[in-house]
N, C-alpha and C positions, 0 to 999 in steps of 0.2 A: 519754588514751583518747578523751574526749570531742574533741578537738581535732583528734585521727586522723581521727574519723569523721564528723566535718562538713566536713573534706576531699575524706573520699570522696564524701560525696553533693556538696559542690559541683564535682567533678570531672564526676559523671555528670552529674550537670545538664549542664553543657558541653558532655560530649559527645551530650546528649540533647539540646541545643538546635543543636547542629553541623549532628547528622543531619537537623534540620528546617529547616538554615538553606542545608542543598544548593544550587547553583546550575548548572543545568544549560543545557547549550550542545543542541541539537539539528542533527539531521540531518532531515529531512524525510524519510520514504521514500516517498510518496505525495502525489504534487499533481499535480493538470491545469489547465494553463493557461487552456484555454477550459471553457466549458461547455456543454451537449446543443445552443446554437444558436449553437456556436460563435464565441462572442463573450467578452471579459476585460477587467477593468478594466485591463491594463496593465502593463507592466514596474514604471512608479514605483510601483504601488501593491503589486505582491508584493514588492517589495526592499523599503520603508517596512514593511509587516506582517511581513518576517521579521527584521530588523534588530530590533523590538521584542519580538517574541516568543523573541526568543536564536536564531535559525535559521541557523548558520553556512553549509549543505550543503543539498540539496533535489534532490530528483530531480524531472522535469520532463514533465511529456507534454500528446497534446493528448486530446480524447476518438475517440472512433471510430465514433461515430456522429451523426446531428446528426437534431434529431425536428424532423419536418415538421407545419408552421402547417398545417392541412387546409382547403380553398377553403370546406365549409360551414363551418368555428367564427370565430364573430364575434370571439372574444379569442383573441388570443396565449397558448398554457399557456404558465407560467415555469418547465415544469420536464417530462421525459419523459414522466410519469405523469399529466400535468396532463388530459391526454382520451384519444382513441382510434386518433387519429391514428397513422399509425406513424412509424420510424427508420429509418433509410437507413445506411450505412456509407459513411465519409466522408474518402477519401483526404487531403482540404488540411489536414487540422489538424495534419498532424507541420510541411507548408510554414509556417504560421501561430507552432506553436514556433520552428522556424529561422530564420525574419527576425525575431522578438523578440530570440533572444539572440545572431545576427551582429549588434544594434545596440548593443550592451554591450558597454564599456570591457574588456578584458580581463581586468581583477583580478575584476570582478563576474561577468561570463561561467564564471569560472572555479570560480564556486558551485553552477555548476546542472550536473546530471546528466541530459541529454535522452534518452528514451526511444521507440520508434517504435512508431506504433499504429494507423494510419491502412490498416489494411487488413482482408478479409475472414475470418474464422478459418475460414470454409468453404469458399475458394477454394484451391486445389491451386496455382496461379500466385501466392500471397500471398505463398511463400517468395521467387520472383522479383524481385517486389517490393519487397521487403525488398532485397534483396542491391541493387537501384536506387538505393534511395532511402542506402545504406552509399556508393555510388561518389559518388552527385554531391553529396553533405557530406561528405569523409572527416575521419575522426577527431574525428565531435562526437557520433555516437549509441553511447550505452554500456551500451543497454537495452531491450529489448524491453517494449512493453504500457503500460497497462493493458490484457491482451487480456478482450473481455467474451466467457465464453461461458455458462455458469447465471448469469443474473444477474435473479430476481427478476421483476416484471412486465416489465422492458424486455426478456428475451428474448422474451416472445409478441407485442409491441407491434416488432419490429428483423424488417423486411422479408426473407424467403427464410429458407433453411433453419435449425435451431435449432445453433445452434454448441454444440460438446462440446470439451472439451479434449484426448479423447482419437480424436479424427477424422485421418483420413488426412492432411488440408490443415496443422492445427496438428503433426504428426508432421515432414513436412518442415521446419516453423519450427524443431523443436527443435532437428535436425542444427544448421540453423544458426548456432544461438544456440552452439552447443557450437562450432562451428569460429572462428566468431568470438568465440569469450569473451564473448558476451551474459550476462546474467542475462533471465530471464522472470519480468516480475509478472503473474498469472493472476487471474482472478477467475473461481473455479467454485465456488458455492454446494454444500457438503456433501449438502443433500435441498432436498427443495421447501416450498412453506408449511405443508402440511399430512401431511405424513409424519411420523415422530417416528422413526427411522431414520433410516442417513447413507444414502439413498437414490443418492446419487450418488456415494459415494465412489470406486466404479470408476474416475469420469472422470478424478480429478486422481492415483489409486493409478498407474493404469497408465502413463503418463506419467513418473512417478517411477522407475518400476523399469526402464522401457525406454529411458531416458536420464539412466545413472547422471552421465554427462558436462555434465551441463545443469543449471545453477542454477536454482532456479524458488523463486520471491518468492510465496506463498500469500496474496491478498490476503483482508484480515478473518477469515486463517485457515479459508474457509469458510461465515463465517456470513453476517448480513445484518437489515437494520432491520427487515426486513418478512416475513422468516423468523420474527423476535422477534416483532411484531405477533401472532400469529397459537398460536406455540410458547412465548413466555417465555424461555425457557433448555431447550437442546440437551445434556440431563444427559450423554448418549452424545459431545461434544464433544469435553474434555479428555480421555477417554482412548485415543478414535481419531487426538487430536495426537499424543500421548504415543507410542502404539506408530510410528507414521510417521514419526516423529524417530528414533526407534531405526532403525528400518527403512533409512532411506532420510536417509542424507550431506550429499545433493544439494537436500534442504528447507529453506527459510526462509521465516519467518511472520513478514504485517505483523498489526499490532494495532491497525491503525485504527480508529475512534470506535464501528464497532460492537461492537466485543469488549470495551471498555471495562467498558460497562454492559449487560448483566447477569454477565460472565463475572469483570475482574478487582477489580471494585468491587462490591461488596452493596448493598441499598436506601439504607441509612446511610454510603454511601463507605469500609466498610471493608475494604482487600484479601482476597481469596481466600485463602487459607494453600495452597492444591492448586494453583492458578497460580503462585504462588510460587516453590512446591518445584520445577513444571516448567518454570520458567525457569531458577533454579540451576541445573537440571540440564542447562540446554541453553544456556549463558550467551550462544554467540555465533548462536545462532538467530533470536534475535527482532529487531522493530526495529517503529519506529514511523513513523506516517503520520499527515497532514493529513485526504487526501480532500478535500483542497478543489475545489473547481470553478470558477474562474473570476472567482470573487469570494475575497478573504482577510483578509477583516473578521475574519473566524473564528478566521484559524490557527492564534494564537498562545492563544486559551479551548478549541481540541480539543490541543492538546499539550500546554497545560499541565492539563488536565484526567488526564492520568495520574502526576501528582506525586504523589499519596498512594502509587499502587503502585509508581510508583518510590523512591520513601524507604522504603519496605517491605523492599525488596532490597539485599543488600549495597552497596555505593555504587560498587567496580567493575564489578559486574555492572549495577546501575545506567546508569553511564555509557557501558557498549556496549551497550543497547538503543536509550539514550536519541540516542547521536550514531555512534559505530565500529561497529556492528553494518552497517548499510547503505554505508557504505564501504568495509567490508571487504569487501563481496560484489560490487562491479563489476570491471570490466577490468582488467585488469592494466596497462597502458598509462595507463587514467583515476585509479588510484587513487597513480600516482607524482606526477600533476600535483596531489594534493590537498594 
């Protein structure tokens, strides 16, 4: 009897030390090559940072605006928010992604998932634009966005109109995202800083329902670092995911580094039990993101930074957040050459 049962416990131990001894391969669903002044450390240096960090797969874009150095500020900001100055929307950054990865050997090439971004979400002609920039690369954009349209201070600081997601201009993107088998990664922040309501959820609802045909990539689910600032935790959050997943087919949610912390990790790093259960229940909904920008010193400390909640998770549900989840969701065309 004795001898039974110090089998079992060294059994479970095993398998307790199994589940911690996980090793997960990633997908990137989120990363821009350049950053707000449109500049990147480089090809070698995001293949070296993803090579290290397990990053087999990576979706790829550029930014879509570039924030202007203002004639009065003596210093360069390093970053949109850095002053007053505004943003400009900034067509060459998708040119920028495309001679990066037509200079890659084809097996390398063949990692990245380029996405278009390089246009106006309040221009009516944007859709045209798109369908341009589709002719003169064919067969390498397999994604629409990161489109900014609630995003925080940089919408009051991004010259001309306030982008919505649910505007005339982004309506025609969608058609096209649907005829082309695009996916759409959106960033439309839930409410603003100081709302405690989903103030904005109109924007991304309507959207949803009016193009059941159209994948849309929900980036940070919503939220935002500076939403947190200001709010902590969006209690009303999880359960306005919750019903929009039911709701609507056509939703998937990234989990990039803001959602991490305060939503699927506690002050102590310990998973949410309520994120949890709404991932089981939506196993091939999620997926995870870098957010990097241009630099990727980082990557591989924001991805691996969601291993406690993913060891939390069954270990194949696990592994489609962690890497199948965002390959499942692009072209049909890009997901045979994966």
């Amino acid at each position: 009897m004795i001898v039974r049962l110090l089998a079992c416990m060294v059994f479970a131990g095993c398998l307790c030390a199994a589940a911690q001894a996980r090793d997960y391969r990633y997908s990137d669903a989120h990363l821009h090559y350049v950053d707000f002044f449109q500049e990147s450390e480089g090809m070698p240096a995001l293949l070296k940072a993803m090579d290290a960090a397990g990053v087999e797969q990576s979706m790829i874009s550029g930014i879509p605006v570039a924030k202007k150095w203002h004639e009065d500020e003596p210093k360069r900001p390093r970053y949109y928010a850095g002053d007053d100055a505004d943003a400009y929307w900034y067509s060459a950054t998708d040119l920028y992604v495309a001679a990066a990865l037509q200079k890659l050997p084809a097996e390398q090439r063949r990692r990245f998932h380029p996405f278009l971004t390089g246009f106006n979400p309040v221009d009516k002609n944007a859709a045209s634009h798109i369908e341009r920039m589709l002719e003169l690369y064919p067969g390498l954009w397999q994604g629409i966005g990161e489109v900014f349209t609630r995003h925080d201070d940089l919408t009051a600081l991004t010259s001309g109109d306030t982008p919505r997601a649910n505007n005339e201009a982004m309506t025609r993107i969608y058609h096209l995202a649907a005829e082309r088998d695009l996916p759409v990664l959106l960033h439309s922040n839930i409410t603003s800083k100081r709302e405690r309501n989903p103030l904005y959820l109109a924007e991304i609802e309507e959207p949803l329902r009016n193009h059941p045909h159209t994948r849309f990539i929900w980036a940070h689910a919503g939220s935002s670092a500076e939403i947190h600032r200001h709010q902590t935790r969006m209690d009303f959050l999880l359960p306005v995911l919750a019903r929009l997943l039911e709701d609507y087919p056509n939703l998937y949610v990234d989990l990039s580094w803001s959602v991490l912390r305060p939503y699927l990790l506690d002050e102590q790093g310990v998973p949410d039990k309520d994120w949890l259960a709404l991932i089981q229940r939506f196993p091939e909904r999620f997926m995870l993101g870098s957010d990097v920008v241009g630099r990727f010193d980082s990557l591989g400390e924001q991805l691996h930074g969601f291993k406690p909640f993913l060891d939390a998770l069954p270990e194949d549900v696990a592994r489609k957040v962690a890497h199948d989840n965002f390959l499942a969701v692009l072209p049909k065309a890009a997901k045979q050459g994966t």
